[in-house]
VODO-370939 format. One line per 2 residues: their letters; for each residue x, y, z of C-alpha. Coordinates in nm, 4 decimals, padded with zeros to 6 digits. Example, Ala and Ser with C-alpha at 12.3 -4.5 7.8 and 13.67 -1.06 7.14 Angstrom:
REM VODO-370939
as> 01.2300 -00.4500 00.7800 ~ 01.3670 -00.1060 00.7140 .
END
This chain:
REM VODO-370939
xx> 00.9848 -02.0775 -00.9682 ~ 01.3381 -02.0244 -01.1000 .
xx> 01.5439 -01.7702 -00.9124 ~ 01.6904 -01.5514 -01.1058 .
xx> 02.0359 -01.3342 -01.0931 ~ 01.8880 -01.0594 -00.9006 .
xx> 01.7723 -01.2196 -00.6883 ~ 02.0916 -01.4553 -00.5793 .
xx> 02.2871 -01.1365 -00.5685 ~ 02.0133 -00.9602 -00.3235 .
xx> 02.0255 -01.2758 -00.1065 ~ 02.4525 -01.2692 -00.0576 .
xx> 02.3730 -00.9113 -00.0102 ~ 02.1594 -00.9696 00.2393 .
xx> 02.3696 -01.2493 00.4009 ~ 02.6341 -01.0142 00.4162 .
xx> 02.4169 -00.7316 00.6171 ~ 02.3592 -00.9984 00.8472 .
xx> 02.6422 -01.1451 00.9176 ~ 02.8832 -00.8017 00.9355 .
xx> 02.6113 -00.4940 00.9525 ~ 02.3726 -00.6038 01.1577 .
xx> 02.5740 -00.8985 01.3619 ~ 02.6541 -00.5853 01.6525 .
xx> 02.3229 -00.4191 01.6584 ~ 02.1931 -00.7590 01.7492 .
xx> 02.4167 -00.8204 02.0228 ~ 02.3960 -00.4868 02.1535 .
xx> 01.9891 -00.5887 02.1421 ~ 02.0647 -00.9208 02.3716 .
xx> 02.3164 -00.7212 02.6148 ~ 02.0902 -00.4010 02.6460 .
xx> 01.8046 -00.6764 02.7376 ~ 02.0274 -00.8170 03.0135 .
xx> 02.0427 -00.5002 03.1916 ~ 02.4189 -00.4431 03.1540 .
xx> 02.4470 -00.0909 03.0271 ~ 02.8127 -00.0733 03.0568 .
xx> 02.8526 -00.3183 02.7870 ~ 02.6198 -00.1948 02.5023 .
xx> 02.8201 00.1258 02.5627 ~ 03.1403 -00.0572 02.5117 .
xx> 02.9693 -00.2443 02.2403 ~ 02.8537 00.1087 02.0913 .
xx> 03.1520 00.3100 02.0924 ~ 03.4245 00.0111 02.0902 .
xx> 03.7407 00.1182 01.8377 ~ 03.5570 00.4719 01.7355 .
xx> 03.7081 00.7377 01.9937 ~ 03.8736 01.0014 01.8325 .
xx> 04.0105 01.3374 01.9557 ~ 03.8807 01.6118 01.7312 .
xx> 03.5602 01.7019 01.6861 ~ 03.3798 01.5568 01.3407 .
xx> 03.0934 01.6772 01.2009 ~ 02.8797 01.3520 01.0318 .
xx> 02.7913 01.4885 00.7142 ~ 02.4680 01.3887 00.5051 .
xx> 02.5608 01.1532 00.2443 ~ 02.5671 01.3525 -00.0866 .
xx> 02.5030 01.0160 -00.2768 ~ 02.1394 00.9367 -00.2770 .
xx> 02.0389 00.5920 -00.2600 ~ 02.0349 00.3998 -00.6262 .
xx> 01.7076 00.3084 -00.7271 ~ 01.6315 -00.0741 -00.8964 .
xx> 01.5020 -00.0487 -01.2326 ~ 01.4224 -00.3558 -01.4266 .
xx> 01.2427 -00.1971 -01.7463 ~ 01.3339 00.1317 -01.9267 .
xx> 01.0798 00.3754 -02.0151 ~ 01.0032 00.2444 -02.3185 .
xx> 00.9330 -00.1289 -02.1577 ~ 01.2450 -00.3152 -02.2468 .
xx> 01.4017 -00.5296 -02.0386 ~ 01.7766 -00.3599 -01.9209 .
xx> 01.9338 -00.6736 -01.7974 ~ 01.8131 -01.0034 -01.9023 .
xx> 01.8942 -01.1432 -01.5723 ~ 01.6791 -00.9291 -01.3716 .
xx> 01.3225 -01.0354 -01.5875 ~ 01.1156 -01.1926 -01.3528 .
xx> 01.0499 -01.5501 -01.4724 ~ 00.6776 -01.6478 -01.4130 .
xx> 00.5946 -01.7050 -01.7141 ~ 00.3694 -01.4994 -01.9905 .
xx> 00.0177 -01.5398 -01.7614 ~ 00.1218 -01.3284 -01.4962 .
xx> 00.2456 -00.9909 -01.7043 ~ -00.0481 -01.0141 -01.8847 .
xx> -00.2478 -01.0259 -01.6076 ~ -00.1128 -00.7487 -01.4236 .
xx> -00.1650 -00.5542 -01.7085 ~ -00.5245 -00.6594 -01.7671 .
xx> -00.5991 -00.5341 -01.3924 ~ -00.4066 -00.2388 -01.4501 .
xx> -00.6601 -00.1592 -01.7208 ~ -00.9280 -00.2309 -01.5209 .
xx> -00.8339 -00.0809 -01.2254 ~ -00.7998 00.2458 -01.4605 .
xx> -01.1308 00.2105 -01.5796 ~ -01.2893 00.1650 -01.1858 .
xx> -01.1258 00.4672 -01.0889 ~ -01.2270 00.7414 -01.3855 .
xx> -01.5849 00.6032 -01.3435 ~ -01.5954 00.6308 -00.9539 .
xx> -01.4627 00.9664 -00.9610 ~ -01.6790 01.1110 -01.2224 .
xx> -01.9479 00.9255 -01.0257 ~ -01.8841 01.1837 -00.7700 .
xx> -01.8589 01.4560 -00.9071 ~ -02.2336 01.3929 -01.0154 .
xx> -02.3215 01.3614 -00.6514 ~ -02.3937 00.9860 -00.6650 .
xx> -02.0907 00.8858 -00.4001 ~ -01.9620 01.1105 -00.1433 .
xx> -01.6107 01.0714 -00.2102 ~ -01.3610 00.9245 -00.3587 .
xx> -00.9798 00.9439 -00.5143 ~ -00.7924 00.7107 -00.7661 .
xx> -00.4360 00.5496 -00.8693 ~ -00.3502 00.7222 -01.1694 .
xx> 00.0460 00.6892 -01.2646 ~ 00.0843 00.4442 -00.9308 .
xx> -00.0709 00.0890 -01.0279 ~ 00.2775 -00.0587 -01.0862 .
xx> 00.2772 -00.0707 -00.6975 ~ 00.0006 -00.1899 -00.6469 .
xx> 00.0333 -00.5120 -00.9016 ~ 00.4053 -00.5393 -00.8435 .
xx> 00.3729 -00.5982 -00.4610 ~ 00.0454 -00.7903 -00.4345 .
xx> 00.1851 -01.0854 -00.6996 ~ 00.5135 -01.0954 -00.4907 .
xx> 00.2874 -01.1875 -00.1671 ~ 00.1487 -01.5212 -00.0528 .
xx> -00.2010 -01.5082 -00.0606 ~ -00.1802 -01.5811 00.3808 .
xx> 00.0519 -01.2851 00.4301 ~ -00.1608 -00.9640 00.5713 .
xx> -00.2026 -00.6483 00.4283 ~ -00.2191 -00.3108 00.5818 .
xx> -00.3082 -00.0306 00.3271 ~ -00.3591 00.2884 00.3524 .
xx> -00.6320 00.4194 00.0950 ~ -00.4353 00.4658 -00.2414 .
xx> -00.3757 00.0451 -00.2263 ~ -00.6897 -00.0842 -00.4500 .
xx> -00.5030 -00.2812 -00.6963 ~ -00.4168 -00.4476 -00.4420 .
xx> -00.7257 -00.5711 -00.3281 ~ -00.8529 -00.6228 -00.6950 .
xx> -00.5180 -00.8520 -00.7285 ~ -00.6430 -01.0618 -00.4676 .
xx> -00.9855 -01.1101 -00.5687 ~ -01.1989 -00.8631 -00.3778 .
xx> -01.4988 -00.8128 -00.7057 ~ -01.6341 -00.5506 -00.8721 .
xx> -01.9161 -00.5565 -00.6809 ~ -01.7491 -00.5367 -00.3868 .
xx> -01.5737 -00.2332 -00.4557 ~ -01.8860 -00.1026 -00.5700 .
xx> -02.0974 -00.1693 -00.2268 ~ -01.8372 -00.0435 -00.0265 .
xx> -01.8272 00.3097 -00.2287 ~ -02.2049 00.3471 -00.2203 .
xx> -02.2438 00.1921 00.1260 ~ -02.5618 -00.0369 00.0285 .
xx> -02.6716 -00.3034 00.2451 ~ -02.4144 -00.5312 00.0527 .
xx> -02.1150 -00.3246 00.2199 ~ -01.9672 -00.5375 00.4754 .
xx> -01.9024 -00.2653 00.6646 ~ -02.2627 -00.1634 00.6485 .
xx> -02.1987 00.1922 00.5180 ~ -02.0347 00.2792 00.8265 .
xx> -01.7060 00.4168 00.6004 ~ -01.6383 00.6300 00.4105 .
xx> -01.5821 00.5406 00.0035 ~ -01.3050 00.3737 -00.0829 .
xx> -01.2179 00.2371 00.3008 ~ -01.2174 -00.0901 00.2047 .
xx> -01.1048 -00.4372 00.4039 ~ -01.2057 -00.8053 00.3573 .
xx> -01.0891 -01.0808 00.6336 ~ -01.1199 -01.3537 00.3592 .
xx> -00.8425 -01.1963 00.1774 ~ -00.6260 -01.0513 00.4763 .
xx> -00.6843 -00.7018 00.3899 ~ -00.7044 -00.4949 00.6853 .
xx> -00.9978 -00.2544 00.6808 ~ -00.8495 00.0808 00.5927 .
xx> -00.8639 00.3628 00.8510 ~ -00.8276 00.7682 00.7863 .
xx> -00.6081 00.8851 00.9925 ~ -00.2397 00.8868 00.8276 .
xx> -00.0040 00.6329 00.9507 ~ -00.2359 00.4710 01.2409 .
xx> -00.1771 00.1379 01.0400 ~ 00.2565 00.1679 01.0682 .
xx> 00.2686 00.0460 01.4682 ~ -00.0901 -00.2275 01.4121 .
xx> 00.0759 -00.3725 01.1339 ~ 00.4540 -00.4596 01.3423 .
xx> 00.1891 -00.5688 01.6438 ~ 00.0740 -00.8046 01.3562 .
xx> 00.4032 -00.8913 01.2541 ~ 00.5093 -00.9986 01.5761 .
xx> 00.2629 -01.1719 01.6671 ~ 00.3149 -01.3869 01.3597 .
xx> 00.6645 -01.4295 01.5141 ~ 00.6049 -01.5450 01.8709 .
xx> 00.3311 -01.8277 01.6972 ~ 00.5932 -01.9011 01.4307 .
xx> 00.3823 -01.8345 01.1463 ~ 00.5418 -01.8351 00.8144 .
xx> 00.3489 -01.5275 00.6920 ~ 00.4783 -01.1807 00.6678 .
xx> 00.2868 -00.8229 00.6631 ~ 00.3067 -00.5618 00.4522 .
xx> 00.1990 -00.2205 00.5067 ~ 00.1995 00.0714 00.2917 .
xx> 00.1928 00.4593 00.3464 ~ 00.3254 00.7485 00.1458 .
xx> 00.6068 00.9916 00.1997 ~ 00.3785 01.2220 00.3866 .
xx> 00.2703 00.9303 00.6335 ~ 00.6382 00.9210 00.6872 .
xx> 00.6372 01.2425 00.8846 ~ 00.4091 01.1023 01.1442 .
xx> 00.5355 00.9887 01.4813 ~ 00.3487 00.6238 01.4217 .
xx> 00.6219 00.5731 01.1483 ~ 00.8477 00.6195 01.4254 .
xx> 00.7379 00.4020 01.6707 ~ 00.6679 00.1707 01.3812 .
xx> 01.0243 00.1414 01.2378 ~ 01.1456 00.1258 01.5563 .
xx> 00.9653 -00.1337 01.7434 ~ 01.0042 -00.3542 01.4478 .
xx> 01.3594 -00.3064 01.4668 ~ 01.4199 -00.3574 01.8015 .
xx> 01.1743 -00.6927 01.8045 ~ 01.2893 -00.8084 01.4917 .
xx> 00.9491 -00.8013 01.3355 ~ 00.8834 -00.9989 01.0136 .
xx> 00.7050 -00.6996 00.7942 ~ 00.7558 -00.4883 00.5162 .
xx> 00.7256 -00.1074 00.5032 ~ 00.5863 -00.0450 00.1581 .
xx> 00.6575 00.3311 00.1130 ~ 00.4848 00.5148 -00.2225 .
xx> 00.6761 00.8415 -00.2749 ~ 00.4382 00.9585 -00.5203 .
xx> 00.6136 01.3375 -00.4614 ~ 00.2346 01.4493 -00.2665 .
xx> 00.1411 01.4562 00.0689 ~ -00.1916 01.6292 -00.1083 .
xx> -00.0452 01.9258 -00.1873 ~ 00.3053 01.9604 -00.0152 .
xx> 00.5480 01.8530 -00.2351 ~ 00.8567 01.5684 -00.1098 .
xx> 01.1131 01.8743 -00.1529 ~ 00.9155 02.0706 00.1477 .
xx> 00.8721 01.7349 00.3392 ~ 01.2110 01.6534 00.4155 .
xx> 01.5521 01.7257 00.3488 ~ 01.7338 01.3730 00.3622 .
xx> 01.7663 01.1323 00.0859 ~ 01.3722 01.0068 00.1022 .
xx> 01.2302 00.7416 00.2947 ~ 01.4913 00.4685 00.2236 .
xx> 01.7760 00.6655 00.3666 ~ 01.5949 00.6850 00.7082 .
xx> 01.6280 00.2673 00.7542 ~ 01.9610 00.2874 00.8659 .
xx> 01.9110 00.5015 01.1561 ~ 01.6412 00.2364 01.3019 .
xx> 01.8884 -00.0672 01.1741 ~ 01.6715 -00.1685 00.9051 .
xx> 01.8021 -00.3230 00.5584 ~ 01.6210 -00.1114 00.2969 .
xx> 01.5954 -00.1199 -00.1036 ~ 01.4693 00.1315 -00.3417 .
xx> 01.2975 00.1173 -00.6588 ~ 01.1358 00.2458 -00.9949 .
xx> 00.7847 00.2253 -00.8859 ~ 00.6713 00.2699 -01.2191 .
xx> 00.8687 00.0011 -01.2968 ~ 00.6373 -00.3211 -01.2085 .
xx> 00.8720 -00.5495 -01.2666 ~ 01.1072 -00.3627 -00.9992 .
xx> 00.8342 -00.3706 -00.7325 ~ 00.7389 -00.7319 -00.8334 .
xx> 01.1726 -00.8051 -00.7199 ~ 01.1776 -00.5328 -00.4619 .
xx> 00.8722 -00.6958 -00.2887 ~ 00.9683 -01.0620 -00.3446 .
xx> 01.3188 -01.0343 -00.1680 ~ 01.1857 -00.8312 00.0972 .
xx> 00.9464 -01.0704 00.1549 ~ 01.2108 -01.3742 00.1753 .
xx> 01.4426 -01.1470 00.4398 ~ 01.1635 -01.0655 00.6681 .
xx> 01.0291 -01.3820 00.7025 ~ 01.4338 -01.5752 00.7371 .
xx> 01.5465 -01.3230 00.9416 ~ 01.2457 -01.2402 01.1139 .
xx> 01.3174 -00.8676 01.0766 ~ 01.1916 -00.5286 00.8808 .
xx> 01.3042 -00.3789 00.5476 ~ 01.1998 -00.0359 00.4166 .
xx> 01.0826 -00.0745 00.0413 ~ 01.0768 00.2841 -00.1188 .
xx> 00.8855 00.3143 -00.4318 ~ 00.9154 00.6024 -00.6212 .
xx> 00.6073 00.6976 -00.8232 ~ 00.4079 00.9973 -00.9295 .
xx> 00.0652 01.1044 -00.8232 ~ -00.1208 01.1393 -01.1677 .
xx> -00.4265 01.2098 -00.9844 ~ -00.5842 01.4980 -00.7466 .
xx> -00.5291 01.3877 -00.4269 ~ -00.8734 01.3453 -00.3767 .
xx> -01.2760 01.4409 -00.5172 ~ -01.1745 01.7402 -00.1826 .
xx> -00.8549 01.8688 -00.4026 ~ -00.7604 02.0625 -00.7219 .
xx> -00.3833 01.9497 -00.7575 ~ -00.3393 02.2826 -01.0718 .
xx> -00.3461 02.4810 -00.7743 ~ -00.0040 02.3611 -00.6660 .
xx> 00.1708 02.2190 -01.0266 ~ 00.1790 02.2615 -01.3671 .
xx> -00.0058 02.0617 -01.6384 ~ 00.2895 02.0292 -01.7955 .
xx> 00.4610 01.7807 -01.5415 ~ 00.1211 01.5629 -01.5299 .
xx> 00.1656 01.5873 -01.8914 ~ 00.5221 01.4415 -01.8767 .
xx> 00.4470 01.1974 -01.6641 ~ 00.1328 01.0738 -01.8308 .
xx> 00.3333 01.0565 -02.1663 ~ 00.7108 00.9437 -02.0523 .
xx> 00.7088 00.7932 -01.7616 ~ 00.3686 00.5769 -01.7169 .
xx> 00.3631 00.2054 -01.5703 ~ 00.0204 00.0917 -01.7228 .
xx> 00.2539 00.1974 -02.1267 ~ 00.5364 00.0984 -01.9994 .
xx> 00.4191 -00.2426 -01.9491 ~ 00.1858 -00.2475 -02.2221 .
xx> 00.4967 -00.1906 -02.4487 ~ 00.6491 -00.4927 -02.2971 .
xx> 00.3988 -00.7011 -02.3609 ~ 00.3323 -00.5520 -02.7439 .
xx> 00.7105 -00.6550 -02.7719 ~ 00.6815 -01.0208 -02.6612 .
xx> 00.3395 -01.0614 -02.8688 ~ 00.1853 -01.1165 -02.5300 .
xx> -00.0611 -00.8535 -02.5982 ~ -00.2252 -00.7025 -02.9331 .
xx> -00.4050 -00.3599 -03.0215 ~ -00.7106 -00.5784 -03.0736 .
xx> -00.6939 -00.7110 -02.7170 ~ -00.6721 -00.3791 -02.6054 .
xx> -00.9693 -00.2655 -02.7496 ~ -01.1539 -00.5483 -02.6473 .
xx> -01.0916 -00.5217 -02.2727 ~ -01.1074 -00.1651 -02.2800 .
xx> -01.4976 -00.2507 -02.3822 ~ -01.5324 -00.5166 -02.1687 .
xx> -01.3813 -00.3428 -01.8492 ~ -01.6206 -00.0326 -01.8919 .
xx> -01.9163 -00.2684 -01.9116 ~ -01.8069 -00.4562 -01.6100 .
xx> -01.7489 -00.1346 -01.3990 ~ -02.0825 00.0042 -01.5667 .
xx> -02.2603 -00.3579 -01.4455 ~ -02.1548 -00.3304 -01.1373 .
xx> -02.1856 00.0129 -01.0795 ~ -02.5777 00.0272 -01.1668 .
xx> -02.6148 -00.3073 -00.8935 ~ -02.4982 -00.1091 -00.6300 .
xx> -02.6597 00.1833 -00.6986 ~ -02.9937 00.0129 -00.7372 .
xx> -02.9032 -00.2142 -00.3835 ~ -03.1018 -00.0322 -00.0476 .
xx> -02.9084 00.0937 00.2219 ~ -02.8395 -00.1401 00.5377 .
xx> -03.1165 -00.1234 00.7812 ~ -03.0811 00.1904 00.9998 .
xx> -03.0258 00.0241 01.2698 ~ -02.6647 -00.0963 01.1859 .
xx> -02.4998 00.2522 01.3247 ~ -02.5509 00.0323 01.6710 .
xx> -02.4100 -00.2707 01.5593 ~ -02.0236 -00.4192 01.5494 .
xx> -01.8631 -00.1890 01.7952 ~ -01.9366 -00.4387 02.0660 .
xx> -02.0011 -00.8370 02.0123 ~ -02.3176 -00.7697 02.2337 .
xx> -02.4759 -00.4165 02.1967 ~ -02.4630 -00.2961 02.5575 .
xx> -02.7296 -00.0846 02.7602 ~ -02.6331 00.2484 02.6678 .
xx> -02.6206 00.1978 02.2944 ~ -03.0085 -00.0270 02.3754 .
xx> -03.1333 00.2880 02.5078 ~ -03.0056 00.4787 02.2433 .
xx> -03.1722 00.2579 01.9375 ~ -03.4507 00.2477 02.1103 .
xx> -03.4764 00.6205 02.1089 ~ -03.4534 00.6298 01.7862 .
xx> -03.6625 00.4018 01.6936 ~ -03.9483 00.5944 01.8354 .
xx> -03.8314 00.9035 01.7219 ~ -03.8026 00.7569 01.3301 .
xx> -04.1424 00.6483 01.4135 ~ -04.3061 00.9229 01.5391 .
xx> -04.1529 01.1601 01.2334 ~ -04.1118 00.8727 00.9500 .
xx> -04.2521 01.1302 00.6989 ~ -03.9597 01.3044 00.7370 .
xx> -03.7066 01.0134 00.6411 ~ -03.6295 00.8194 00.3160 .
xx> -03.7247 00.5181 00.4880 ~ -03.8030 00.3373 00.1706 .
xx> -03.4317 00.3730 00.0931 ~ -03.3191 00.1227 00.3837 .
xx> -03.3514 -00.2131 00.4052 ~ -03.6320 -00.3360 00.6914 .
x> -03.5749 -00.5213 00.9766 .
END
């Protein structure tokens, strides 16, 4: 793949953090591990003493944030378009659409009581398609539960999706989740897990381990703005610091953390701003902006995996969406901003424009997968909703490679008791033994 301008001039920048910012953090790493404490304080405070009393003010300039595309899709600087060809735009657009089309149908689907839950990507799929064509197919991905495109970048089907949400005896994790909690070994996707910000320290244990076998894969993990404010992100951006961890820290700011807004979250300079403090390089971008994430994502990759260390990749985005099927976001804005948003500043137009521009793309095409994705996600839909339940019996299973005494008892229990009162249970909905 040619290299392009940007990213020549990311690499010397990059080469210069190494070699002048980050050259005495990494000594002061080696002396601290040899136990000499005097030295990483002479290292620390060599050349800096001063006899008045400083305040270190907040920097009033906030980071600058990478933009590739304008608003209206065209390209600002020649030298930053990616160049991989026509295929590749078109087909991030293509899953943009369809992604789209998966998400208004699942969440309607809900509302009608037919899934239990669920909540979309509206106004953030230039993330999602941005980062996951930057990534080797090998590296491994830790998401958090707004990261679908992702998934549906690598391959994971319709059908998939699908089984997962309706938690049919197709679900690999045999309805044990809840919607939209998807993973898939095959395609390094970590299953996703509820609680915010668990998946910040497991993915730099990942990442390090990939280091100590000399792998030459990398790990990406995303989280929002509100994740941020968890300790994990702490101990996350700091052990990968300190052990020089090969993975990226994929941040949405998407302005939500359901219904708090960034503003009430903190009062620094976002997400980015905090690398510095932890030693980390960090860049951020236009997340609306795929072409920026696509960049973003593919540099970040190349440092972590040369230098064997983290960078902080800040996308900022806008939640189109509710949080959530569990959330009503006019309680806490205005139509009028998901209005703006929806009109001005959307990364599924955005990039349709582009492509309109290049004659990569026609009205006719549109209409045509805009048909053909509905009847896919239609297809698909009625499968899985047709598909039994897993056999009861699974709520025992996977916990343990061999289902010990305790849990034996426990089925067994309940096997007489379904027995005894089978009247009482859709039975006829589960698969049998």
């Amino acid at each position: 793949m040619k290299v392009n301008y940007f990213l020549n001039t990311a690499r010397l920048s990059l080469a210069y953090l190494e070699k002048n910012g980050c050259h005495s953090l990494r000594r002061s790493f080696s002396v601290l591990s040899s136990g000499n404490a005097a030295e990483v304080f002479e290292e620390k405070t060599s050349g800096r003493w001063i006899d008045k009393l400083e305040f270190v003010e907040p920097s009033e300039a906030p980071i600058p944030t990478y933009r590739v595309m304008d608003l209206s899709g065209r390209i600002i600087d020649k030298s930053q378009e990616p160049q991989f060809g026509p295929k590749i735009p078109v087909e991030m657009y293509r899953c943009m659409a369809l992604l789209n089309t998966m998400d208004r149908i699942l969440y309607e689907s809900q509302g009608q009581g037919r899934i239990s839950f669920y909540l979309t990507s509206l106004g953030e799929e230039a993330t999602h398609m941005g980062s996951a064509a930057a990534l080797n197919s090998d590296d491994l991905v830790y998401a958090q539960y707004r990261e679908s495109g992702v998934l549906l970048w690598r391959g994971y089907s319709l059908d998939d999706f699908m089984s997962q949400c309706y938690g049919n005896c197709d679900d690999r994790g045999c309805g044990k989740q809840m919607p939209i909690h998807y993973g898939s070994r095959r395609l390094n996707f970590v299953t996703l897990s509820s609680p915010l910000a668990t998946q910040l320290p497991q993915a730099v244990g990942s990442a390090y381990s990939f280091k100590l076998t000399n792998q030459p894969r990398c790990v990406i993990v995303y989280f929002g703005e509100g994740a941020a404010s968890e300790g994990d992100a702490h101990a996350a951006f700091n052990f990968a610091a300190t052990l020089e961890c090969p993975v990226i820290f994929f941040c949405r700011n998407n302005g939500f953390a359901i219904s708090t807004p960034s503003d009430e979250q903190y009062k620094g300079d976002g997400i980015a701003a905090r690398a510095a403090g932890y030693g980390i390089v960090a860049l951020r971008v236009d997340g609306n902006d795929v072409f920026a994430v696509y960049n973003a994502t593919q540099i970040a990759r190349e440092y972590a995996l040369k230098y064997n260390k983290p960078v902080i990749l800040e996308a900022m985005t806008y939640r189109v969406s509710h949080h959530s099927t569990s959330d009503d976001s006019t309680a806490y804005r205005s139509a009028e901003d998901l209005k703006h948003w929806q009109e001005h500043n959307n990364p599924v137009k955005r990039l349709k424009n582009y492509l309109l521009a290049r004659n990569l793309w026609s009205e006719q095409q549109e209409t045509e997968w805009a048909t053909s994705a509905r009847k896919q996600v239609l297809e698909a839909f009625a499968r899985a909703e047709s598909k039994l339940k897993p056999q009861w019996q699974e709520m025992f299973t996977d916990v343990y490679r061999d289902i010990p005494n305790h849990l034996m008892k426990q089925m067994k229990y309940m096997e007489e008791h379904v027995e005894e009162y089978k009247q009482h249970y859709p039975l006829d909905s589960f698969k049998k033994n």
